[in-house]
C-alpha positions in Angstrom: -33.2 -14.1 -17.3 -31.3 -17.6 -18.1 -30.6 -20.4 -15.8 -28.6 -22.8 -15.4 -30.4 -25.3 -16.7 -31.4 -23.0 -19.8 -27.3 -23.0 -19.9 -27.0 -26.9 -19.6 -29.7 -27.3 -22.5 -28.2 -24.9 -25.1 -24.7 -26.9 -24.2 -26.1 -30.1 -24.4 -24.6 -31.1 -21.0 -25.4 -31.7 -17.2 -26.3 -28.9 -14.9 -23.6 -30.3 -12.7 -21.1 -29.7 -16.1 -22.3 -26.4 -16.1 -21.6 -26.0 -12.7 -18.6 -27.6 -12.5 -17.3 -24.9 -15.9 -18.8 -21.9 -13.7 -16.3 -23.1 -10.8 -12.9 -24.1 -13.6 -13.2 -27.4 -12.0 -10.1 -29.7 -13.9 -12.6 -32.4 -14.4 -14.3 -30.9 -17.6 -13.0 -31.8 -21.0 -12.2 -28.9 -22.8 -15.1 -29.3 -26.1 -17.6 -29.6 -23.2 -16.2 -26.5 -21.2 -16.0 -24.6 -24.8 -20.1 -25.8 -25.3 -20.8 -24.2 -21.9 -18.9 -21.2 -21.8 -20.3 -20.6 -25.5 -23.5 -20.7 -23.9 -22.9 -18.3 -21.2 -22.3 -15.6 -23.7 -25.1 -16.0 -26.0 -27.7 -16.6 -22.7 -26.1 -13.4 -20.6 -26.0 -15.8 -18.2 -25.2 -14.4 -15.3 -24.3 -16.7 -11.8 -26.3 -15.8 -8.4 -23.2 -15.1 -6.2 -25.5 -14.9 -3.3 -26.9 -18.6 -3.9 -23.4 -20.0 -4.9 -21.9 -18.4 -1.6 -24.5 -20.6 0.1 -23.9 -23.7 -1.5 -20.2 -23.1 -1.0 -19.5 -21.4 2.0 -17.7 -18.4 0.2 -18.2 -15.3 -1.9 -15.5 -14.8 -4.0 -14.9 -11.3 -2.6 -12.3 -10.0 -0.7 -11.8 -6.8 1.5 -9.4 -4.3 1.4 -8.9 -1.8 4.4 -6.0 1.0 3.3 -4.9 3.6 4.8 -6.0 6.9 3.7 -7.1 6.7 -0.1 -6.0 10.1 -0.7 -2.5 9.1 -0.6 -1.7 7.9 -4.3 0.7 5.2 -2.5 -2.5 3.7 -1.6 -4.3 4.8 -4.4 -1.9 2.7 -6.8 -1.6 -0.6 -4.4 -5.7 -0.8 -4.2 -5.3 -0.9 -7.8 -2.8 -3.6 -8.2 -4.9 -5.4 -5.6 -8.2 -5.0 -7.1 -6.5 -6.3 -10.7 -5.0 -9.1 -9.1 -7.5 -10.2 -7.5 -9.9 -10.1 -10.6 -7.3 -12.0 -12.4 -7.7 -15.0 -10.0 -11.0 -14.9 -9.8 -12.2 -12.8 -7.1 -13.8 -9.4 -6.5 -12.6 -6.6 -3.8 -14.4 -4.0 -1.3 -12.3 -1.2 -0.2 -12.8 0.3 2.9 -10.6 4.3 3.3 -9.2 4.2 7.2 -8.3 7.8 6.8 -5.4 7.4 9.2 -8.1 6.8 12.0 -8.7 3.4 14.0 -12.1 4.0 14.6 -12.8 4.5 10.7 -10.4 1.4 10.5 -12.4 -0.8 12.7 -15.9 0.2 11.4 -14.7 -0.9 7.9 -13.2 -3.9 9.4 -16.5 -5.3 11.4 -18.6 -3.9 7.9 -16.5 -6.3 5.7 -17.2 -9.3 7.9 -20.8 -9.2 8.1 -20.5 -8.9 4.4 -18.8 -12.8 4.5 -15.7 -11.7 2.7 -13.6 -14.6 2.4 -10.6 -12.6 3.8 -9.5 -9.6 4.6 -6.1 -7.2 3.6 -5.9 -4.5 6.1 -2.3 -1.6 6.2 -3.1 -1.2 9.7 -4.0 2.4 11.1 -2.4 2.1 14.5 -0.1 -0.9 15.8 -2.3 -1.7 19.0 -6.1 -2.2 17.8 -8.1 -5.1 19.5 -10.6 -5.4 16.7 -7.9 -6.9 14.5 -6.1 -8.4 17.3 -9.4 -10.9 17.7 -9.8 -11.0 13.7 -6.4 -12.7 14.2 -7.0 -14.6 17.1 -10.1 -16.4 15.4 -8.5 -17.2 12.3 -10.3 -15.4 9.6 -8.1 -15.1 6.6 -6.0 -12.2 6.8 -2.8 -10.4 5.5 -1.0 -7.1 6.5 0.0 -5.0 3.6 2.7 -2.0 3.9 1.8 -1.8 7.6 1.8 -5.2 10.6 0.8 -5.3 14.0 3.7 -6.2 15.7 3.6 -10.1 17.9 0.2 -11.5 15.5 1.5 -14.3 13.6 -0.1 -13.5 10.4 1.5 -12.7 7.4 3.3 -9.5 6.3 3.5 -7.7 2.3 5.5 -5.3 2.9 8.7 -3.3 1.7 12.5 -2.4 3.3 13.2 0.8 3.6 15.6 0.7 5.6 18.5 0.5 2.7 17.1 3.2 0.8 17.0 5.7 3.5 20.7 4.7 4.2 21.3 5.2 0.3 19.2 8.3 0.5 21.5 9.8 3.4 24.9 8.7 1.9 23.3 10.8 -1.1 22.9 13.8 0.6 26.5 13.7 2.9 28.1 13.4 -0.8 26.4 16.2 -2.0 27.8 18.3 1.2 24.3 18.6 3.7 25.4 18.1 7.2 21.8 19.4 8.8 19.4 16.8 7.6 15.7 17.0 9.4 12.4 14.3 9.0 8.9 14.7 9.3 8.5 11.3 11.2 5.1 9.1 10.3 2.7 8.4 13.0 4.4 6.8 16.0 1.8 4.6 16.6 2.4 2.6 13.1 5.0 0.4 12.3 6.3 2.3 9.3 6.3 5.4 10.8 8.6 3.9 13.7 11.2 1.8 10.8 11.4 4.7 8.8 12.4 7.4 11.7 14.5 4.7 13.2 16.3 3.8 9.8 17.2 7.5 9.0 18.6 8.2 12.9 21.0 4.8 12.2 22.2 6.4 8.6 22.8 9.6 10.1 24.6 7.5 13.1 26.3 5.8 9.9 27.7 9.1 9.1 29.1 10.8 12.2 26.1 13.3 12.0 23.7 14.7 14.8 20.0 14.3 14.7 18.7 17.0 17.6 15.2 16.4 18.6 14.9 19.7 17.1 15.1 18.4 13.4 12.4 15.1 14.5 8.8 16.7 13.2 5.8 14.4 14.2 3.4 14.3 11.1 0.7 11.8 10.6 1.5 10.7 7.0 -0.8 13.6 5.4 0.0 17.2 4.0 -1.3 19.3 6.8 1.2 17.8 9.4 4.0 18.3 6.5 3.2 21.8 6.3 3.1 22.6 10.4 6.7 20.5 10.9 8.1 22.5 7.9 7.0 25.5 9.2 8.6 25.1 12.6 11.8 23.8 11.2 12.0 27.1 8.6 11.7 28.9 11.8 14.4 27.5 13.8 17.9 29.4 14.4 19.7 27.3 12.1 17.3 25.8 9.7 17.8 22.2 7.8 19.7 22.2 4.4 17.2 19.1 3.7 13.5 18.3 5.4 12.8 14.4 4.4 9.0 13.6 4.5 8.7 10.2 6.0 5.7 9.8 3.5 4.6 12.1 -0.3 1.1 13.9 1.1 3.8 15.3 3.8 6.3 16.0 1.0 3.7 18.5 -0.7 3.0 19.8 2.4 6.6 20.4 3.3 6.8 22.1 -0.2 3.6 24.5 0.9 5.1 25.9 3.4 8.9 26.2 1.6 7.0 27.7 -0.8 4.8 29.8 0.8 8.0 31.8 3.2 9.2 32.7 -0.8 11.8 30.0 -0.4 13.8 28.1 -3.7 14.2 24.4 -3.7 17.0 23.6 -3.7 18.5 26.6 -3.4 17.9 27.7 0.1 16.6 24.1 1.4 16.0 20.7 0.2 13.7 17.9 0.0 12.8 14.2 -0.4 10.0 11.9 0.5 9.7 8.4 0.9 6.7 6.7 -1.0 7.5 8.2 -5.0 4.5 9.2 -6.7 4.2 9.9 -10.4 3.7 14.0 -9.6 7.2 14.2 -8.5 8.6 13.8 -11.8 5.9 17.2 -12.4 7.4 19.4 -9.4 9.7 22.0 -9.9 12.2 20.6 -9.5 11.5 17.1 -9.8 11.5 15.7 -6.3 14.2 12.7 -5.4 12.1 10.2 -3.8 12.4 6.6 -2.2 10.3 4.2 -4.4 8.4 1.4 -3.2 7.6 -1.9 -5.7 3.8 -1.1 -5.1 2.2 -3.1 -7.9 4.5 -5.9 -6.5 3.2 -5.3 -3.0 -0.4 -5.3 -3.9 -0.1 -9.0 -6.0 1.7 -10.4 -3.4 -1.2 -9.6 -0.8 -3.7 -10.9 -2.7 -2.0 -14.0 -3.5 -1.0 -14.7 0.4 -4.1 -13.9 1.5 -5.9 -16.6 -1.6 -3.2 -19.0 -0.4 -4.8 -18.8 3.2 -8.8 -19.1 2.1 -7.6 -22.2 -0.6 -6.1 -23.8 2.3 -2.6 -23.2 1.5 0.8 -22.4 3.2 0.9 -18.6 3.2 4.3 -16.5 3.1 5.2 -13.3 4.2 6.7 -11.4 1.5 9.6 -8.3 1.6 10.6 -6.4 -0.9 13.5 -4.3 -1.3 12.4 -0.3 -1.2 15.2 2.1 -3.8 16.2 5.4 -4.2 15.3 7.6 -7.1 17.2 10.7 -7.6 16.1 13.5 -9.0 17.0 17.4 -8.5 15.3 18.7 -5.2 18.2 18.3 -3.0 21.1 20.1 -5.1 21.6 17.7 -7.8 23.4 18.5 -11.1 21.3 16.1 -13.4 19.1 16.8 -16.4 17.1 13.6 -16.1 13.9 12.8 -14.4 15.3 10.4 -12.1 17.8 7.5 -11.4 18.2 4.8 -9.5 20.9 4.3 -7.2 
């Protein structure tokens, strides 16, 4: 296996050139940095991370804590973070939370004996002491999708709250009066924003939201499926169940399904979170989209901006509507924005 030095004599430079080349210090002119990185490749060189982390006090590597990697929301912003991330330089562990705080937190304590240099986390729950003290003793981190309300970190996120208000103006145009949600966990931020933003729109609109049409899920199909089930068996069902998140969405469609019910015909549906399948479903299913491959650069460049030593920012991004056909539509395309 080459060294360094093996790499400094084929260049015909310093070990500290070489070093400097391996790091993209400015200082090296750009014949000497072409003689090195030539080297590198006909060598194989490859660096000894652990040695360099070391010498340097940091790894290169960052760690990613999501939600529930079965949900292709998360699924897509991993990737977008993992690219990113690779782009500037850095490499990514990924830790699955699978909704659960204790899964969360194991991750959490596993990436930091690992010496990540800092951590992106879409927070399970909205009250967890583990990252509470991660915060506290200033070890780089961002919140992504999800935040801890009162810990003065920063926040990637997007608004949903004007797309649900599109989303409902939607549906009063096409004529739905009964309009029902499968709430997200209470215990997480977006699961609280996005109930809250759909009771204002329906305020918006002089109509009722009864307790009876509020369905607490937990952001995966199962819970869609059980809430569905008990709304298609109230008196007077919904015209329209909206699934606060897509794995309740197909859950929700299950158990329409599955009582020999048509979409849109006898009831509709839409999700927040718009995953490529939707375009698949019959019908298509009109969905609120969030700017995930946005989201997922933004974290990684806040949370570089903290570990280089620089002024981090908390980015929002705006959320839209895409419609489609699952809620009594007359259009022949796959989907719009509105």
């Amino acid at each position: 296996m080459a060294s360094i030095k093996d790499v400094a004599a084929q260049a015909g430079v310093s070990v500290a050139t070489v070093s400097r080349v391996l790091n993209s210090h400015p200082s090296v002119s750009p014949d000497a940095r072409g003689r090195v990185l030539a080297a590198v490749d006909a060598l194989g060189y490859r660096p000894n991370a652990v040695a360099r982390s070391l010498r340097t006090d940091q790894t290169r590597t960052l760690g990613l804590v999501i939600s529930d990697v079965l949900n292709p929301y998360f699924t897509a912003l991993a990737r977008s973070v993992e690219e990113e991330a690779r782009a500037l330089g850095y490499s990514v562990i990924i830790g699955n939370a699978d909704e659960r705080p204790e899964q969360q937190d194991h991750h959490v304590r596993t990436l930091l004996d690992r010496r990540i240099d800092g951590l992106l986390v879409s927070p399970a729950d909205g009250e967890s002491p583990l990252l509470l003290d991660v915060a506290r003793t200033g070890t780089p981190m961002v919140f992504v999708d999800r935040w801890i309300p009162g810990v003065d970190i920063p926040v990637v996120r997007a608004d949903g709250h004007r797309a649900i208000q599109d989303l409902v103006t939607h549906l009063h145009a096409l004529g739905h009066r009964r309009l029902a949600i499968i709430a997200g966990p209470a215990a997480t931020t977006t699961g609280n924003e996005r109930v809250e933003a759909f009771r204002e729109a329906m305020t918006a609109h002089g109509l009722a939201l009864p307790d009876a049409y509020i369905g607490q899920g937990d952001f995966q199909a199962d819970s869609g499926r059980r809430v569905t089930e008990h709304f298609l068996s109230l008196p007077e069902p919904p015209e329209i169940v909206f699934a606060a998140d897509n794995l309740m969405a197909l859950g929700a469609l299950d158990a329409i399904r599955a009582r020999g019910l048509r979409v849109p015909e006898d009831i509709g549906i839409a999700a927040f979170d718009d995953i490529p399948w939707f375009v698949h479903t019959g019908p298509p299913i009109t969905a609120i989209a969030q700017p995930t491959g946005e989201l997922g650069r933004a974290a990684v460049r806040a949370l570089i901006d903290i570990v280089e030593g620089r002024p981090p920012q908390s980015v929002t991004l705006p959320a839209s509507l895409v419609v489609r056909s699952s809620c009594g539509e007359r259009t022949t395309d796959s989907g719009s924005n509105e």
